[in-house]
C-alpha positions in Angstrom: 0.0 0.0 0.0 1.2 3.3 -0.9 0.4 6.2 0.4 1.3 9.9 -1.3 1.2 13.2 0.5 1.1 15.8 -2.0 1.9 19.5 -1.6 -1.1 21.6 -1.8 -1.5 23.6 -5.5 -3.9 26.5 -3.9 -2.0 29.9 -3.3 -4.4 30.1 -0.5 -3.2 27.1 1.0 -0.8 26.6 3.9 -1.9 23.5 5.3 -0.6 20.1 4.7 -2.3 16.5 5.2 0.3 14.9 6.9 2.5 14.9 9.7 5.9 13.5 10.5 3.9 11.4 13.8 1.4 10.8 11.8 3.8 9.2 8.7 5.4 6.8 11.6 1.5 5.7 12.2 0.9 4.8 8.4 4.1 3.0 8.3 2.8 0.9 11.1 -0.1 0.3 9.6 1.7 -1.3 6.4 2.6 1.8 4.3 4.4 3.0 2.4 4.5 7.1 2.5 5.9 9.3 -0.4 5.6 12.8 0.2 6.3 15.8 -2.4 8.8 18.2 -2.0 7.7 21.3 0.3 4.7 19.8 1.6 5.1 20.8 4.5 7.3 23.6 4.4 4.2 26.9 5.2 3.7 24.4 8.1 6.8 24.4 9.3 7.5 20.8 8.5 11.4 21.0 6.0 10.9 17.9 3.6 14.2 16.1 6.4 11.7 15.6 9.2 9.3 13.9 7.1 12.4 11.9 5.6 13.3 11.2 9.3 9.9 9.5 9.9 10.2 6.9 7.2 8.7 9.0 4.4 10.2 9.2 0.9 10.2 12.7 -0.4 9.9 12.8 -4.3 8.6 14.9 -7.2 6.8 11.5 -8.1 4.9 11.0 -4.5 1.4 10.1 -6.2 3.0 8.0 -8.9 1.2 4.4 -8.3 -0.4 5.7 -5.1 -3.1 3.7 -3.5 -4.1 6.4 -1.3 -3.5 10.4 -2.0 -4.0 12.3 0.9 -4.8 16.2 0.8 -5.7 19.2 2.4 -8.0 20.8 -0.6 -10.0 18.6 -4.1 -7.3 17.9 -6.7 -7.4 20.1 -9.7 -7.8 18.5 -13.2 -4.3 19.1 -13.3 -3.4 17.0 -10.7 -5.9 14.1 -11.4 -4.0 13.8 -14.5 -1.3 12.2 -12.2 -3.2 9.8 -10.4 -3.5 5.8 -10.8 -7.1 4.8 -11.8 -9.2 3.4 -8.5 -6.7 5.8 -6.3 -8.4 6.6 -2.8 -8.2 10.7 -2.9 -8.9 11.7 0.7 -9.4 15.5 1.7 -11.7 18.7 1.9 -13.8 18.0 -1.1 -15.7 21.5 -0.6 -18.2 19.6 -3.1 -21.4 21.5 -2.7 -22.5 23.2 -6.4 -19.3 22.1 -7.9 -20.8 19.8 -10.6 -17.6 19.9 -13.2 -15.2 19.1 -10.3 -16.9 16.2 -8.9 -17.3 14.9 -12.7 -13.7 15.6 -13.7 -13.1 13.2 -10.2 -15.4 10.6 -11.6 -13.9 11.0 -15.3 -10.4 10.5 -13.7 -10.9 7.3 -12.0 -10.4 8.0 -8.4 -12.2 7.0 -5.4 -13.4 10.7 -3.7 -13.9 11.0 -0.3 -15.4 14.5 1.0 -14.6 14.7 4.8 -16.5 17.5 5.3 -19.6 14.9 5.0 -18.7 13.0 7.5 -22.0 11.6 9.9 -22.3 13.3 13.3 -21.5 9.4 15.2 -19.6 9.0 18.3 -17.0 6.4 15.5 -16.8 9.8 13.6 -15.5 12.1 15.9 -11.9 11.7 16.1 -12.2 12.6 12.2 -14.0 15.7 12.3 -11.9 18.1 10.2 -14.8 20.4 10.0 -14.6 20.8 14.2 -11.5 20.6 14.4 -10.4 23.0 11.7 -13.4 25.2 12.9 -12.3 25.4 17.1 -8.5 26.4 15.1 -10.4 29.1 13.5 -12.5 31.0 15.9 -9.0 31.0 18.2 -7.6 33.0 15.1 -10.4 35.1 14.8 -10.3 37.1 18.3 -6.5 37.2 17.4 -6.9 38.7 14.1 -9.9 41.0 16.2 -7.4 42.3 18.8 -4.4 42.5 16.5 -7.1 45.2 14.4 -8.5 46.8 17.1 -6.8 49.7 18.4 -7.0 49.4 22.2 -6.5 46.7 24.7 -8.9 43.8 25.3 -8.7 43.5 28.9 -10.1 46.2 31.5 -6.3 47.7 32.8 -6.3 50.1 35.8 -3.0 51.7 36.0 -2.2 55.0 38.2 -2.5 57.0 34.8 -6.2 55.5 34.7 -8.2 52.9 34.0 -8.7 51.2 30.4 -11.9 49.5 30.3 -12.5 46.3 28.8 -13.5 45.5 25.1 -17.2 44.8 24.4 -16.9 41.4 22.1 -19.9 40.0 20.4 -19.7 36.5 18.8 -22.7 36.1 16.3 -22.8 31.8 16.1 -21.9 29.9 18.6 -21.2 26.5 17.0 -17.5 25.4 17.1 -15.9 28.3 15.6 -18.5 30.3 18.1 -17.8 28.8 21.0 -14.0 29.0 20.8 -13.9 32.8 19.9 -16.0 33.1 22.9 -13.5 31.2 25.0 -10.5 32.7 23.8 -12.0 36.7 24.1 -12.8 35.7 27.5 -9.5 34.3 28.3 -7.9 37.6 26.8 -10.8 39.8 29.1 -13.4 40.7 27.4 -16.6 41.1 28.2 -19.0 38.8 25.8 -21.5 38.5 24.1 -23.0 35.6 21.7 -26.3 33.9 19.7 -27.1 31.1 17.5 -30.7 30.1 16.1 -30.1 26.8 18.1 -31.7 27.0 21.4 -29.6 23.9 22.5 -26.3 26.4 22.3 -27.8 29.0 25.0 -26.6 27.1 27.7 -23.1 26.4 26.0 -22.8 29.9 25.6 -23.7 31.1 29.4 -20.8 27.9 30.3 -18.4 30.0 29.4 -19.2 32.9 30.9 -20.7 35.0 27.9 -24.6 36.5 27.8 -27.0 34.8 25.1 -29.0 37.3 23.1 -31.2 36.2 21.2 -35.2 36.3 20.3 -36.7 33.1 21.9 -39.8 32.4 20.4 -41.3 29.3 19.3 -39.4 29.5 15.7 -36.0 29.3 18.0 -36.9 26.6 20.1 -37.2 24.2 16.9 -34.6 25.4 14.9 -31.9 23.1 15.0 -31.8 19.7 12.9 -31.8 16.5 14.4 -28.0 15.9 13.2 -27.0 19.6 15.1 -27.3 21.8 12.3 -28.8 24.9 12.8 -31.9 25.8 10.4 -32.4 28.2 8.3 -34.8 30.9 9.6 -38.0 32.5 8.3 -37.9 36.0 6.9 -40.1 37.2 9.4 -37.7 35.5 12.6 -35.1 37.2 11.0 -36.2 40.6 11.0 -37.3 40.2 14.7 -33.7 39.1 15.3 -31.9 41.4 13.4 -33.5 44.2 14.8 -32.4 43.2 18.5 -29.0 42.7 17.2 -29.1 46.1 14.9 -29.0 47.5 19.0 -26.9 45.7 20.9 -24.3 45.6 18.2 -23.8 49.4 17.8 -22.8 49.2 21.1 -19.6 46.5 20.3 -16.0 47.1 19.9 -15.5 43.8 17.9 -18.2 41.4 16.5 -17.1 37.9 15.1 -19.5 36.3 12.5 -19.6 32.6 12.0 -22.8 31.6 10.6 -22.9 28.8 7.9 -25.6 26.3 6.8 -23.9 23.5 4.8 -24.7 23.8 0.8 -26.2 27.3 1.5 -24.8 30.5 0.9 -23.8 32.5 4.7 -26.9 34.2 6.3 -26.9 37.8 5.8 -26.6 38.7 9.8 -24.7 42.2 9.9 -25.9 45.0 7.6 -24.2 47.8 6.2 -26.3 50.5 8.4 -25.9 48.1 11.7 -21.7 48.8 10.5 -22.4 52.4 10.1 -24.2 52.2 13.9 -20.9 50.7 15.0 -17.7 53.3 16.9 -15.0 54.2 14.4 -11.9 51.9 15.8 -14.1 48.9 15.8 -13.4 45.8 14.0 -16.0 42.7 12.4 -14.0 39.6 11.7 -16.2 37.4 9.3 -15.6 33.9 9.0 -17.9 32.9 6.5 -16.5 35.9 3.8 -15.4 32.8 1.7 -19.0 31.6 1.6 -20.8 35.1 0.5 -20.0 36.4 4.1 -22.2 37.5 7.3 -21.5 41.0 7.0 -22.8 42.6 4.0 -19.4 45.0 3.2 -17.2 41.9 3.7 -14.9 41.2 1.1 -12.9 37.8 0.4 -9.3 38.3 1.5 -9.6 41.8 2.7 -9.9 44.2 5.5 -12.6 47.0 4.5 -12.5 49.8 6.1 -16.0 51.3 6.4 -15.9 54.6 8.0 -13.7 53.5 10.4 -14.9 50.3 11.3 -12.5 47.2 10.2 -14.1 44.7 9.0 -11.9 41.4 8.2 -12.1 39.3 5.8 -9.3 36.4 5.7 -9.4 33.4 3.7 -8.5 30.1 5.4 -8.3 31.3 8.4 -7.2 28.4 10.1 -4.4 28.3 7.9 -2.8 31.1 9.4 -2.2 28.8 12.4 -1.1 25.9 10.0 1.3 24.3 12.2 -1.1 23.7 14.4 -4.4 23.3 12.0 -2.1 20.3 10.1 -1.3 19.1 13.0 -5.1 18.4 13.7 -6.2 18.0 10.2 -3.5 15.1 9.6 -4.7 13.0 12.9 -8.2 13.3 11.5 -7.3 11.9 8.4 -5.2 8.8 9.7 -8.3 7.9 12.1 -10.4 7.7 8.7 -7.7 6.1 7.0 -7.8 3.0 9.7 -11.3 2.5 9.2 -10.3 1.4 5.2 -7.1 -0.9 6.3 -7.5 -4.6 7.1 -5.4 -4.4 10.5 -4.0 -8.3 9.8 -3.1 -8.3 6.3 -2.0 -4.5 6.4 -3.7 -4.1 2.9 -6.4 -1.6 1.8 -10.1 -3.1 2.8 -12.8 -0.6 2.1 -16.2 -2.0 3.6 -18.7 0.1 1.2 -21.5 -0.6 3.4 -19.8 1.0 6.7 -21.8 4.6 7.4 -18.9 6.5 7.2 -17.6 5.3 4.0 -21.1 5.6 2.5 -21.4 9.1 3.7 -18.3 10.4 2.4 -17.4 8.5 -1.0 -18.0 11.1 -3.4 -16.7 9.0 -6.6 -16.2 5.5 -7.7 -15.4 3.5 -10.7 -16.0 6.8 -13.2 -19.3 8.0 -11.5 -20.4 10.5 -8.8 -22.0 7.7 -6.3 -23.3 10.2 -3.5 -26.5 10.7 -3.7 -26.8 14.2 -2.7 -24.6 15.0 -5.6 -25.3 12.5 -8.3 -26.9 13.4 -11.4 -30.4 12.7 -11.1 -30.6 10.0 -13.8 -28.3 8.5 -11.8 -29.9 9.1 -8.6 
């Protein structure tokens, strides 16, 4: 069994799929790894430490590779190189991107989309969306307090006192709830909502105050897999009016509102920005899916009358070292589940949950059957 470990092509991309711990654990497991040259190098990772693990680093890393293992879906470009019936393992981002899951099928390989992976206690360990998503809302209050002018904690000195920052986190799912622990832990004083009534009580754990309108639409909207809904017109316009108050009062709002396959809910206007102190600063996390704030901008800061608003791509690349380090232990618990411990051979069980929830493409056709074509559906 071979296993390749390719260097990613996106500019945007710092991350990297494996690590050298987790090449010793493939090796145990039977493999043989191959890496690419500078894989790992906007990780931190120089090509000798994966040599040192066991790895082989070569220009030809996917040639005859069983499994390819990546951070972002292989461009056409890339398929090019791969063996036919090659396992292709990463962030498929597969939601209304027809020609790439067909240029996956037409090349042969065997997709699988982690991001579609089941919400199951077996699944957990290989949650790159949580675990890529906790790295991110840590980055976010950074990125917040790195923009914002003035300190975050309330400071009495004998010159004065400097009062704390007012921070308001508008999601509180993964990404959420770790920008709320992380502005505490710097001293602010927080704030957070989310349309699921199940995350009021997460929020008030760590110490922030829930706002949010708590009628009957809230208290069923969240799916029975943990997603959060998307609301009515009429809920959101109740809802945006209490925010439109309390966030004129903010020094730094954090966005992170996403419903899978759906563009990112409209939550911050461009009057509620206008509303806002100049100095403050709106970090969006969804900016690379439409955005939360309406004057985002993909891979920009705005600056909108003062207010900053911030609109990084990958965001939890900027903490690769650490977001690889995560990402690549996710993927080796998925890879176990498709290796026959005795023989050390590749054994994919096509009827296990997990497999069946995340195999994108097989033997030249899109097999999911939330993307299949619908003939073939």
């Amino acid at each position: 069994m071979r296993i390749a470990v390719t260097r990613e092509t996106d500019a945007n991309e710092s991350r990297v799929a494996a690590t050298p711990d987790t090449v010793k654990k493939m090796k145990a497991l039977g493999a043989e790894i191959a890496v690419e040259p500078d894989a790992g190098t906007k990780s931190g990772i120089p090509d000798p430490e994966f040599a040192a693990a066991g790895a082989t680093v070569t220009a030809d890393a996917v040639k005859d590779a069983d499994v390819v293992l990546k951070v972002r879906r292989p461009a056409p470009s890339e398929l090019a190189r791969y063996k036919k019936g090659a396992l292709v393992i990463a962030m498929m981002d597969p939601y209304g991107e027809d020609a790439a899951l067909k240029a996956m099928a037409d090349g042969g390989v065997v997709a699988f989309a982690m991001e579609l992976l089941p919400r199951i206690t077996r699944a957990q360990v290989m949650d790159v969306l949580s675990s890529q998503a906790n790295l991110a809302g840590y980055r976010a209050v950074i990125d917040a307090a790195a923009e914002y002018g003035r300190a975050l904690p309330m400071m009495m000195t004998a010159a004065g006192t400097v009062p704390a920052a007012k921070v308001f986190v508008m999601g509180a799912g993964v990404a959420g709830l770790q920008a709320i622990a992380t502005a505490r832990r710097l001293g602010a004083i927080v704030t957070a909502n989310d349309v699921r009534p199940a995350a009021k009580e997460q929020v008030e754990s760590l110490g922030a105050k829930f706002i949010a309108v708590e009628d009957e639409e809230f208290k069923q909207a969240e799916t029975a897999a943990g997603y959060a809904k998307e609301m009515s017109k009429e809920y959101q316009a109740k809802q945006a009016a209490l925010v439109a108050d309390h966030v004129k009062k903010q020094d730094i709002v954090i966005t992170t509102a996403l419903i899978p396959g759906r563009p990112a809910p409209r939550l911050v206007s461009k009057e509620m920005v206008a509303s806002m102190r100049p100095g403050s600063v709106i970090v969006d996390l969804a900016v690379e899916r439409g955005g939360n704030c309406e004057l985002a901008k993909a891979g920009e800061v705005v600056d909108a009358g003062g207010v900053k608003i911030v609109g990084y791509r990958n965001v939890p690349g900027r903490i690769a070292a650490s977001a690889s380090s995560l990402y690549a232990r996710n993927l080796l618990a998925f890879l176990e589940i498709l290796v026959d411990k005795t023989t050390k051979a590749l054994a994919v069980d096509w009827n296990d949950e997990i497999v069946k929830a995340t195999a994108l493409t097989r033997e030249g056709a899109v097999i999911h059957p939330s993307f299949a074509p619908k003939s073939a559906a």
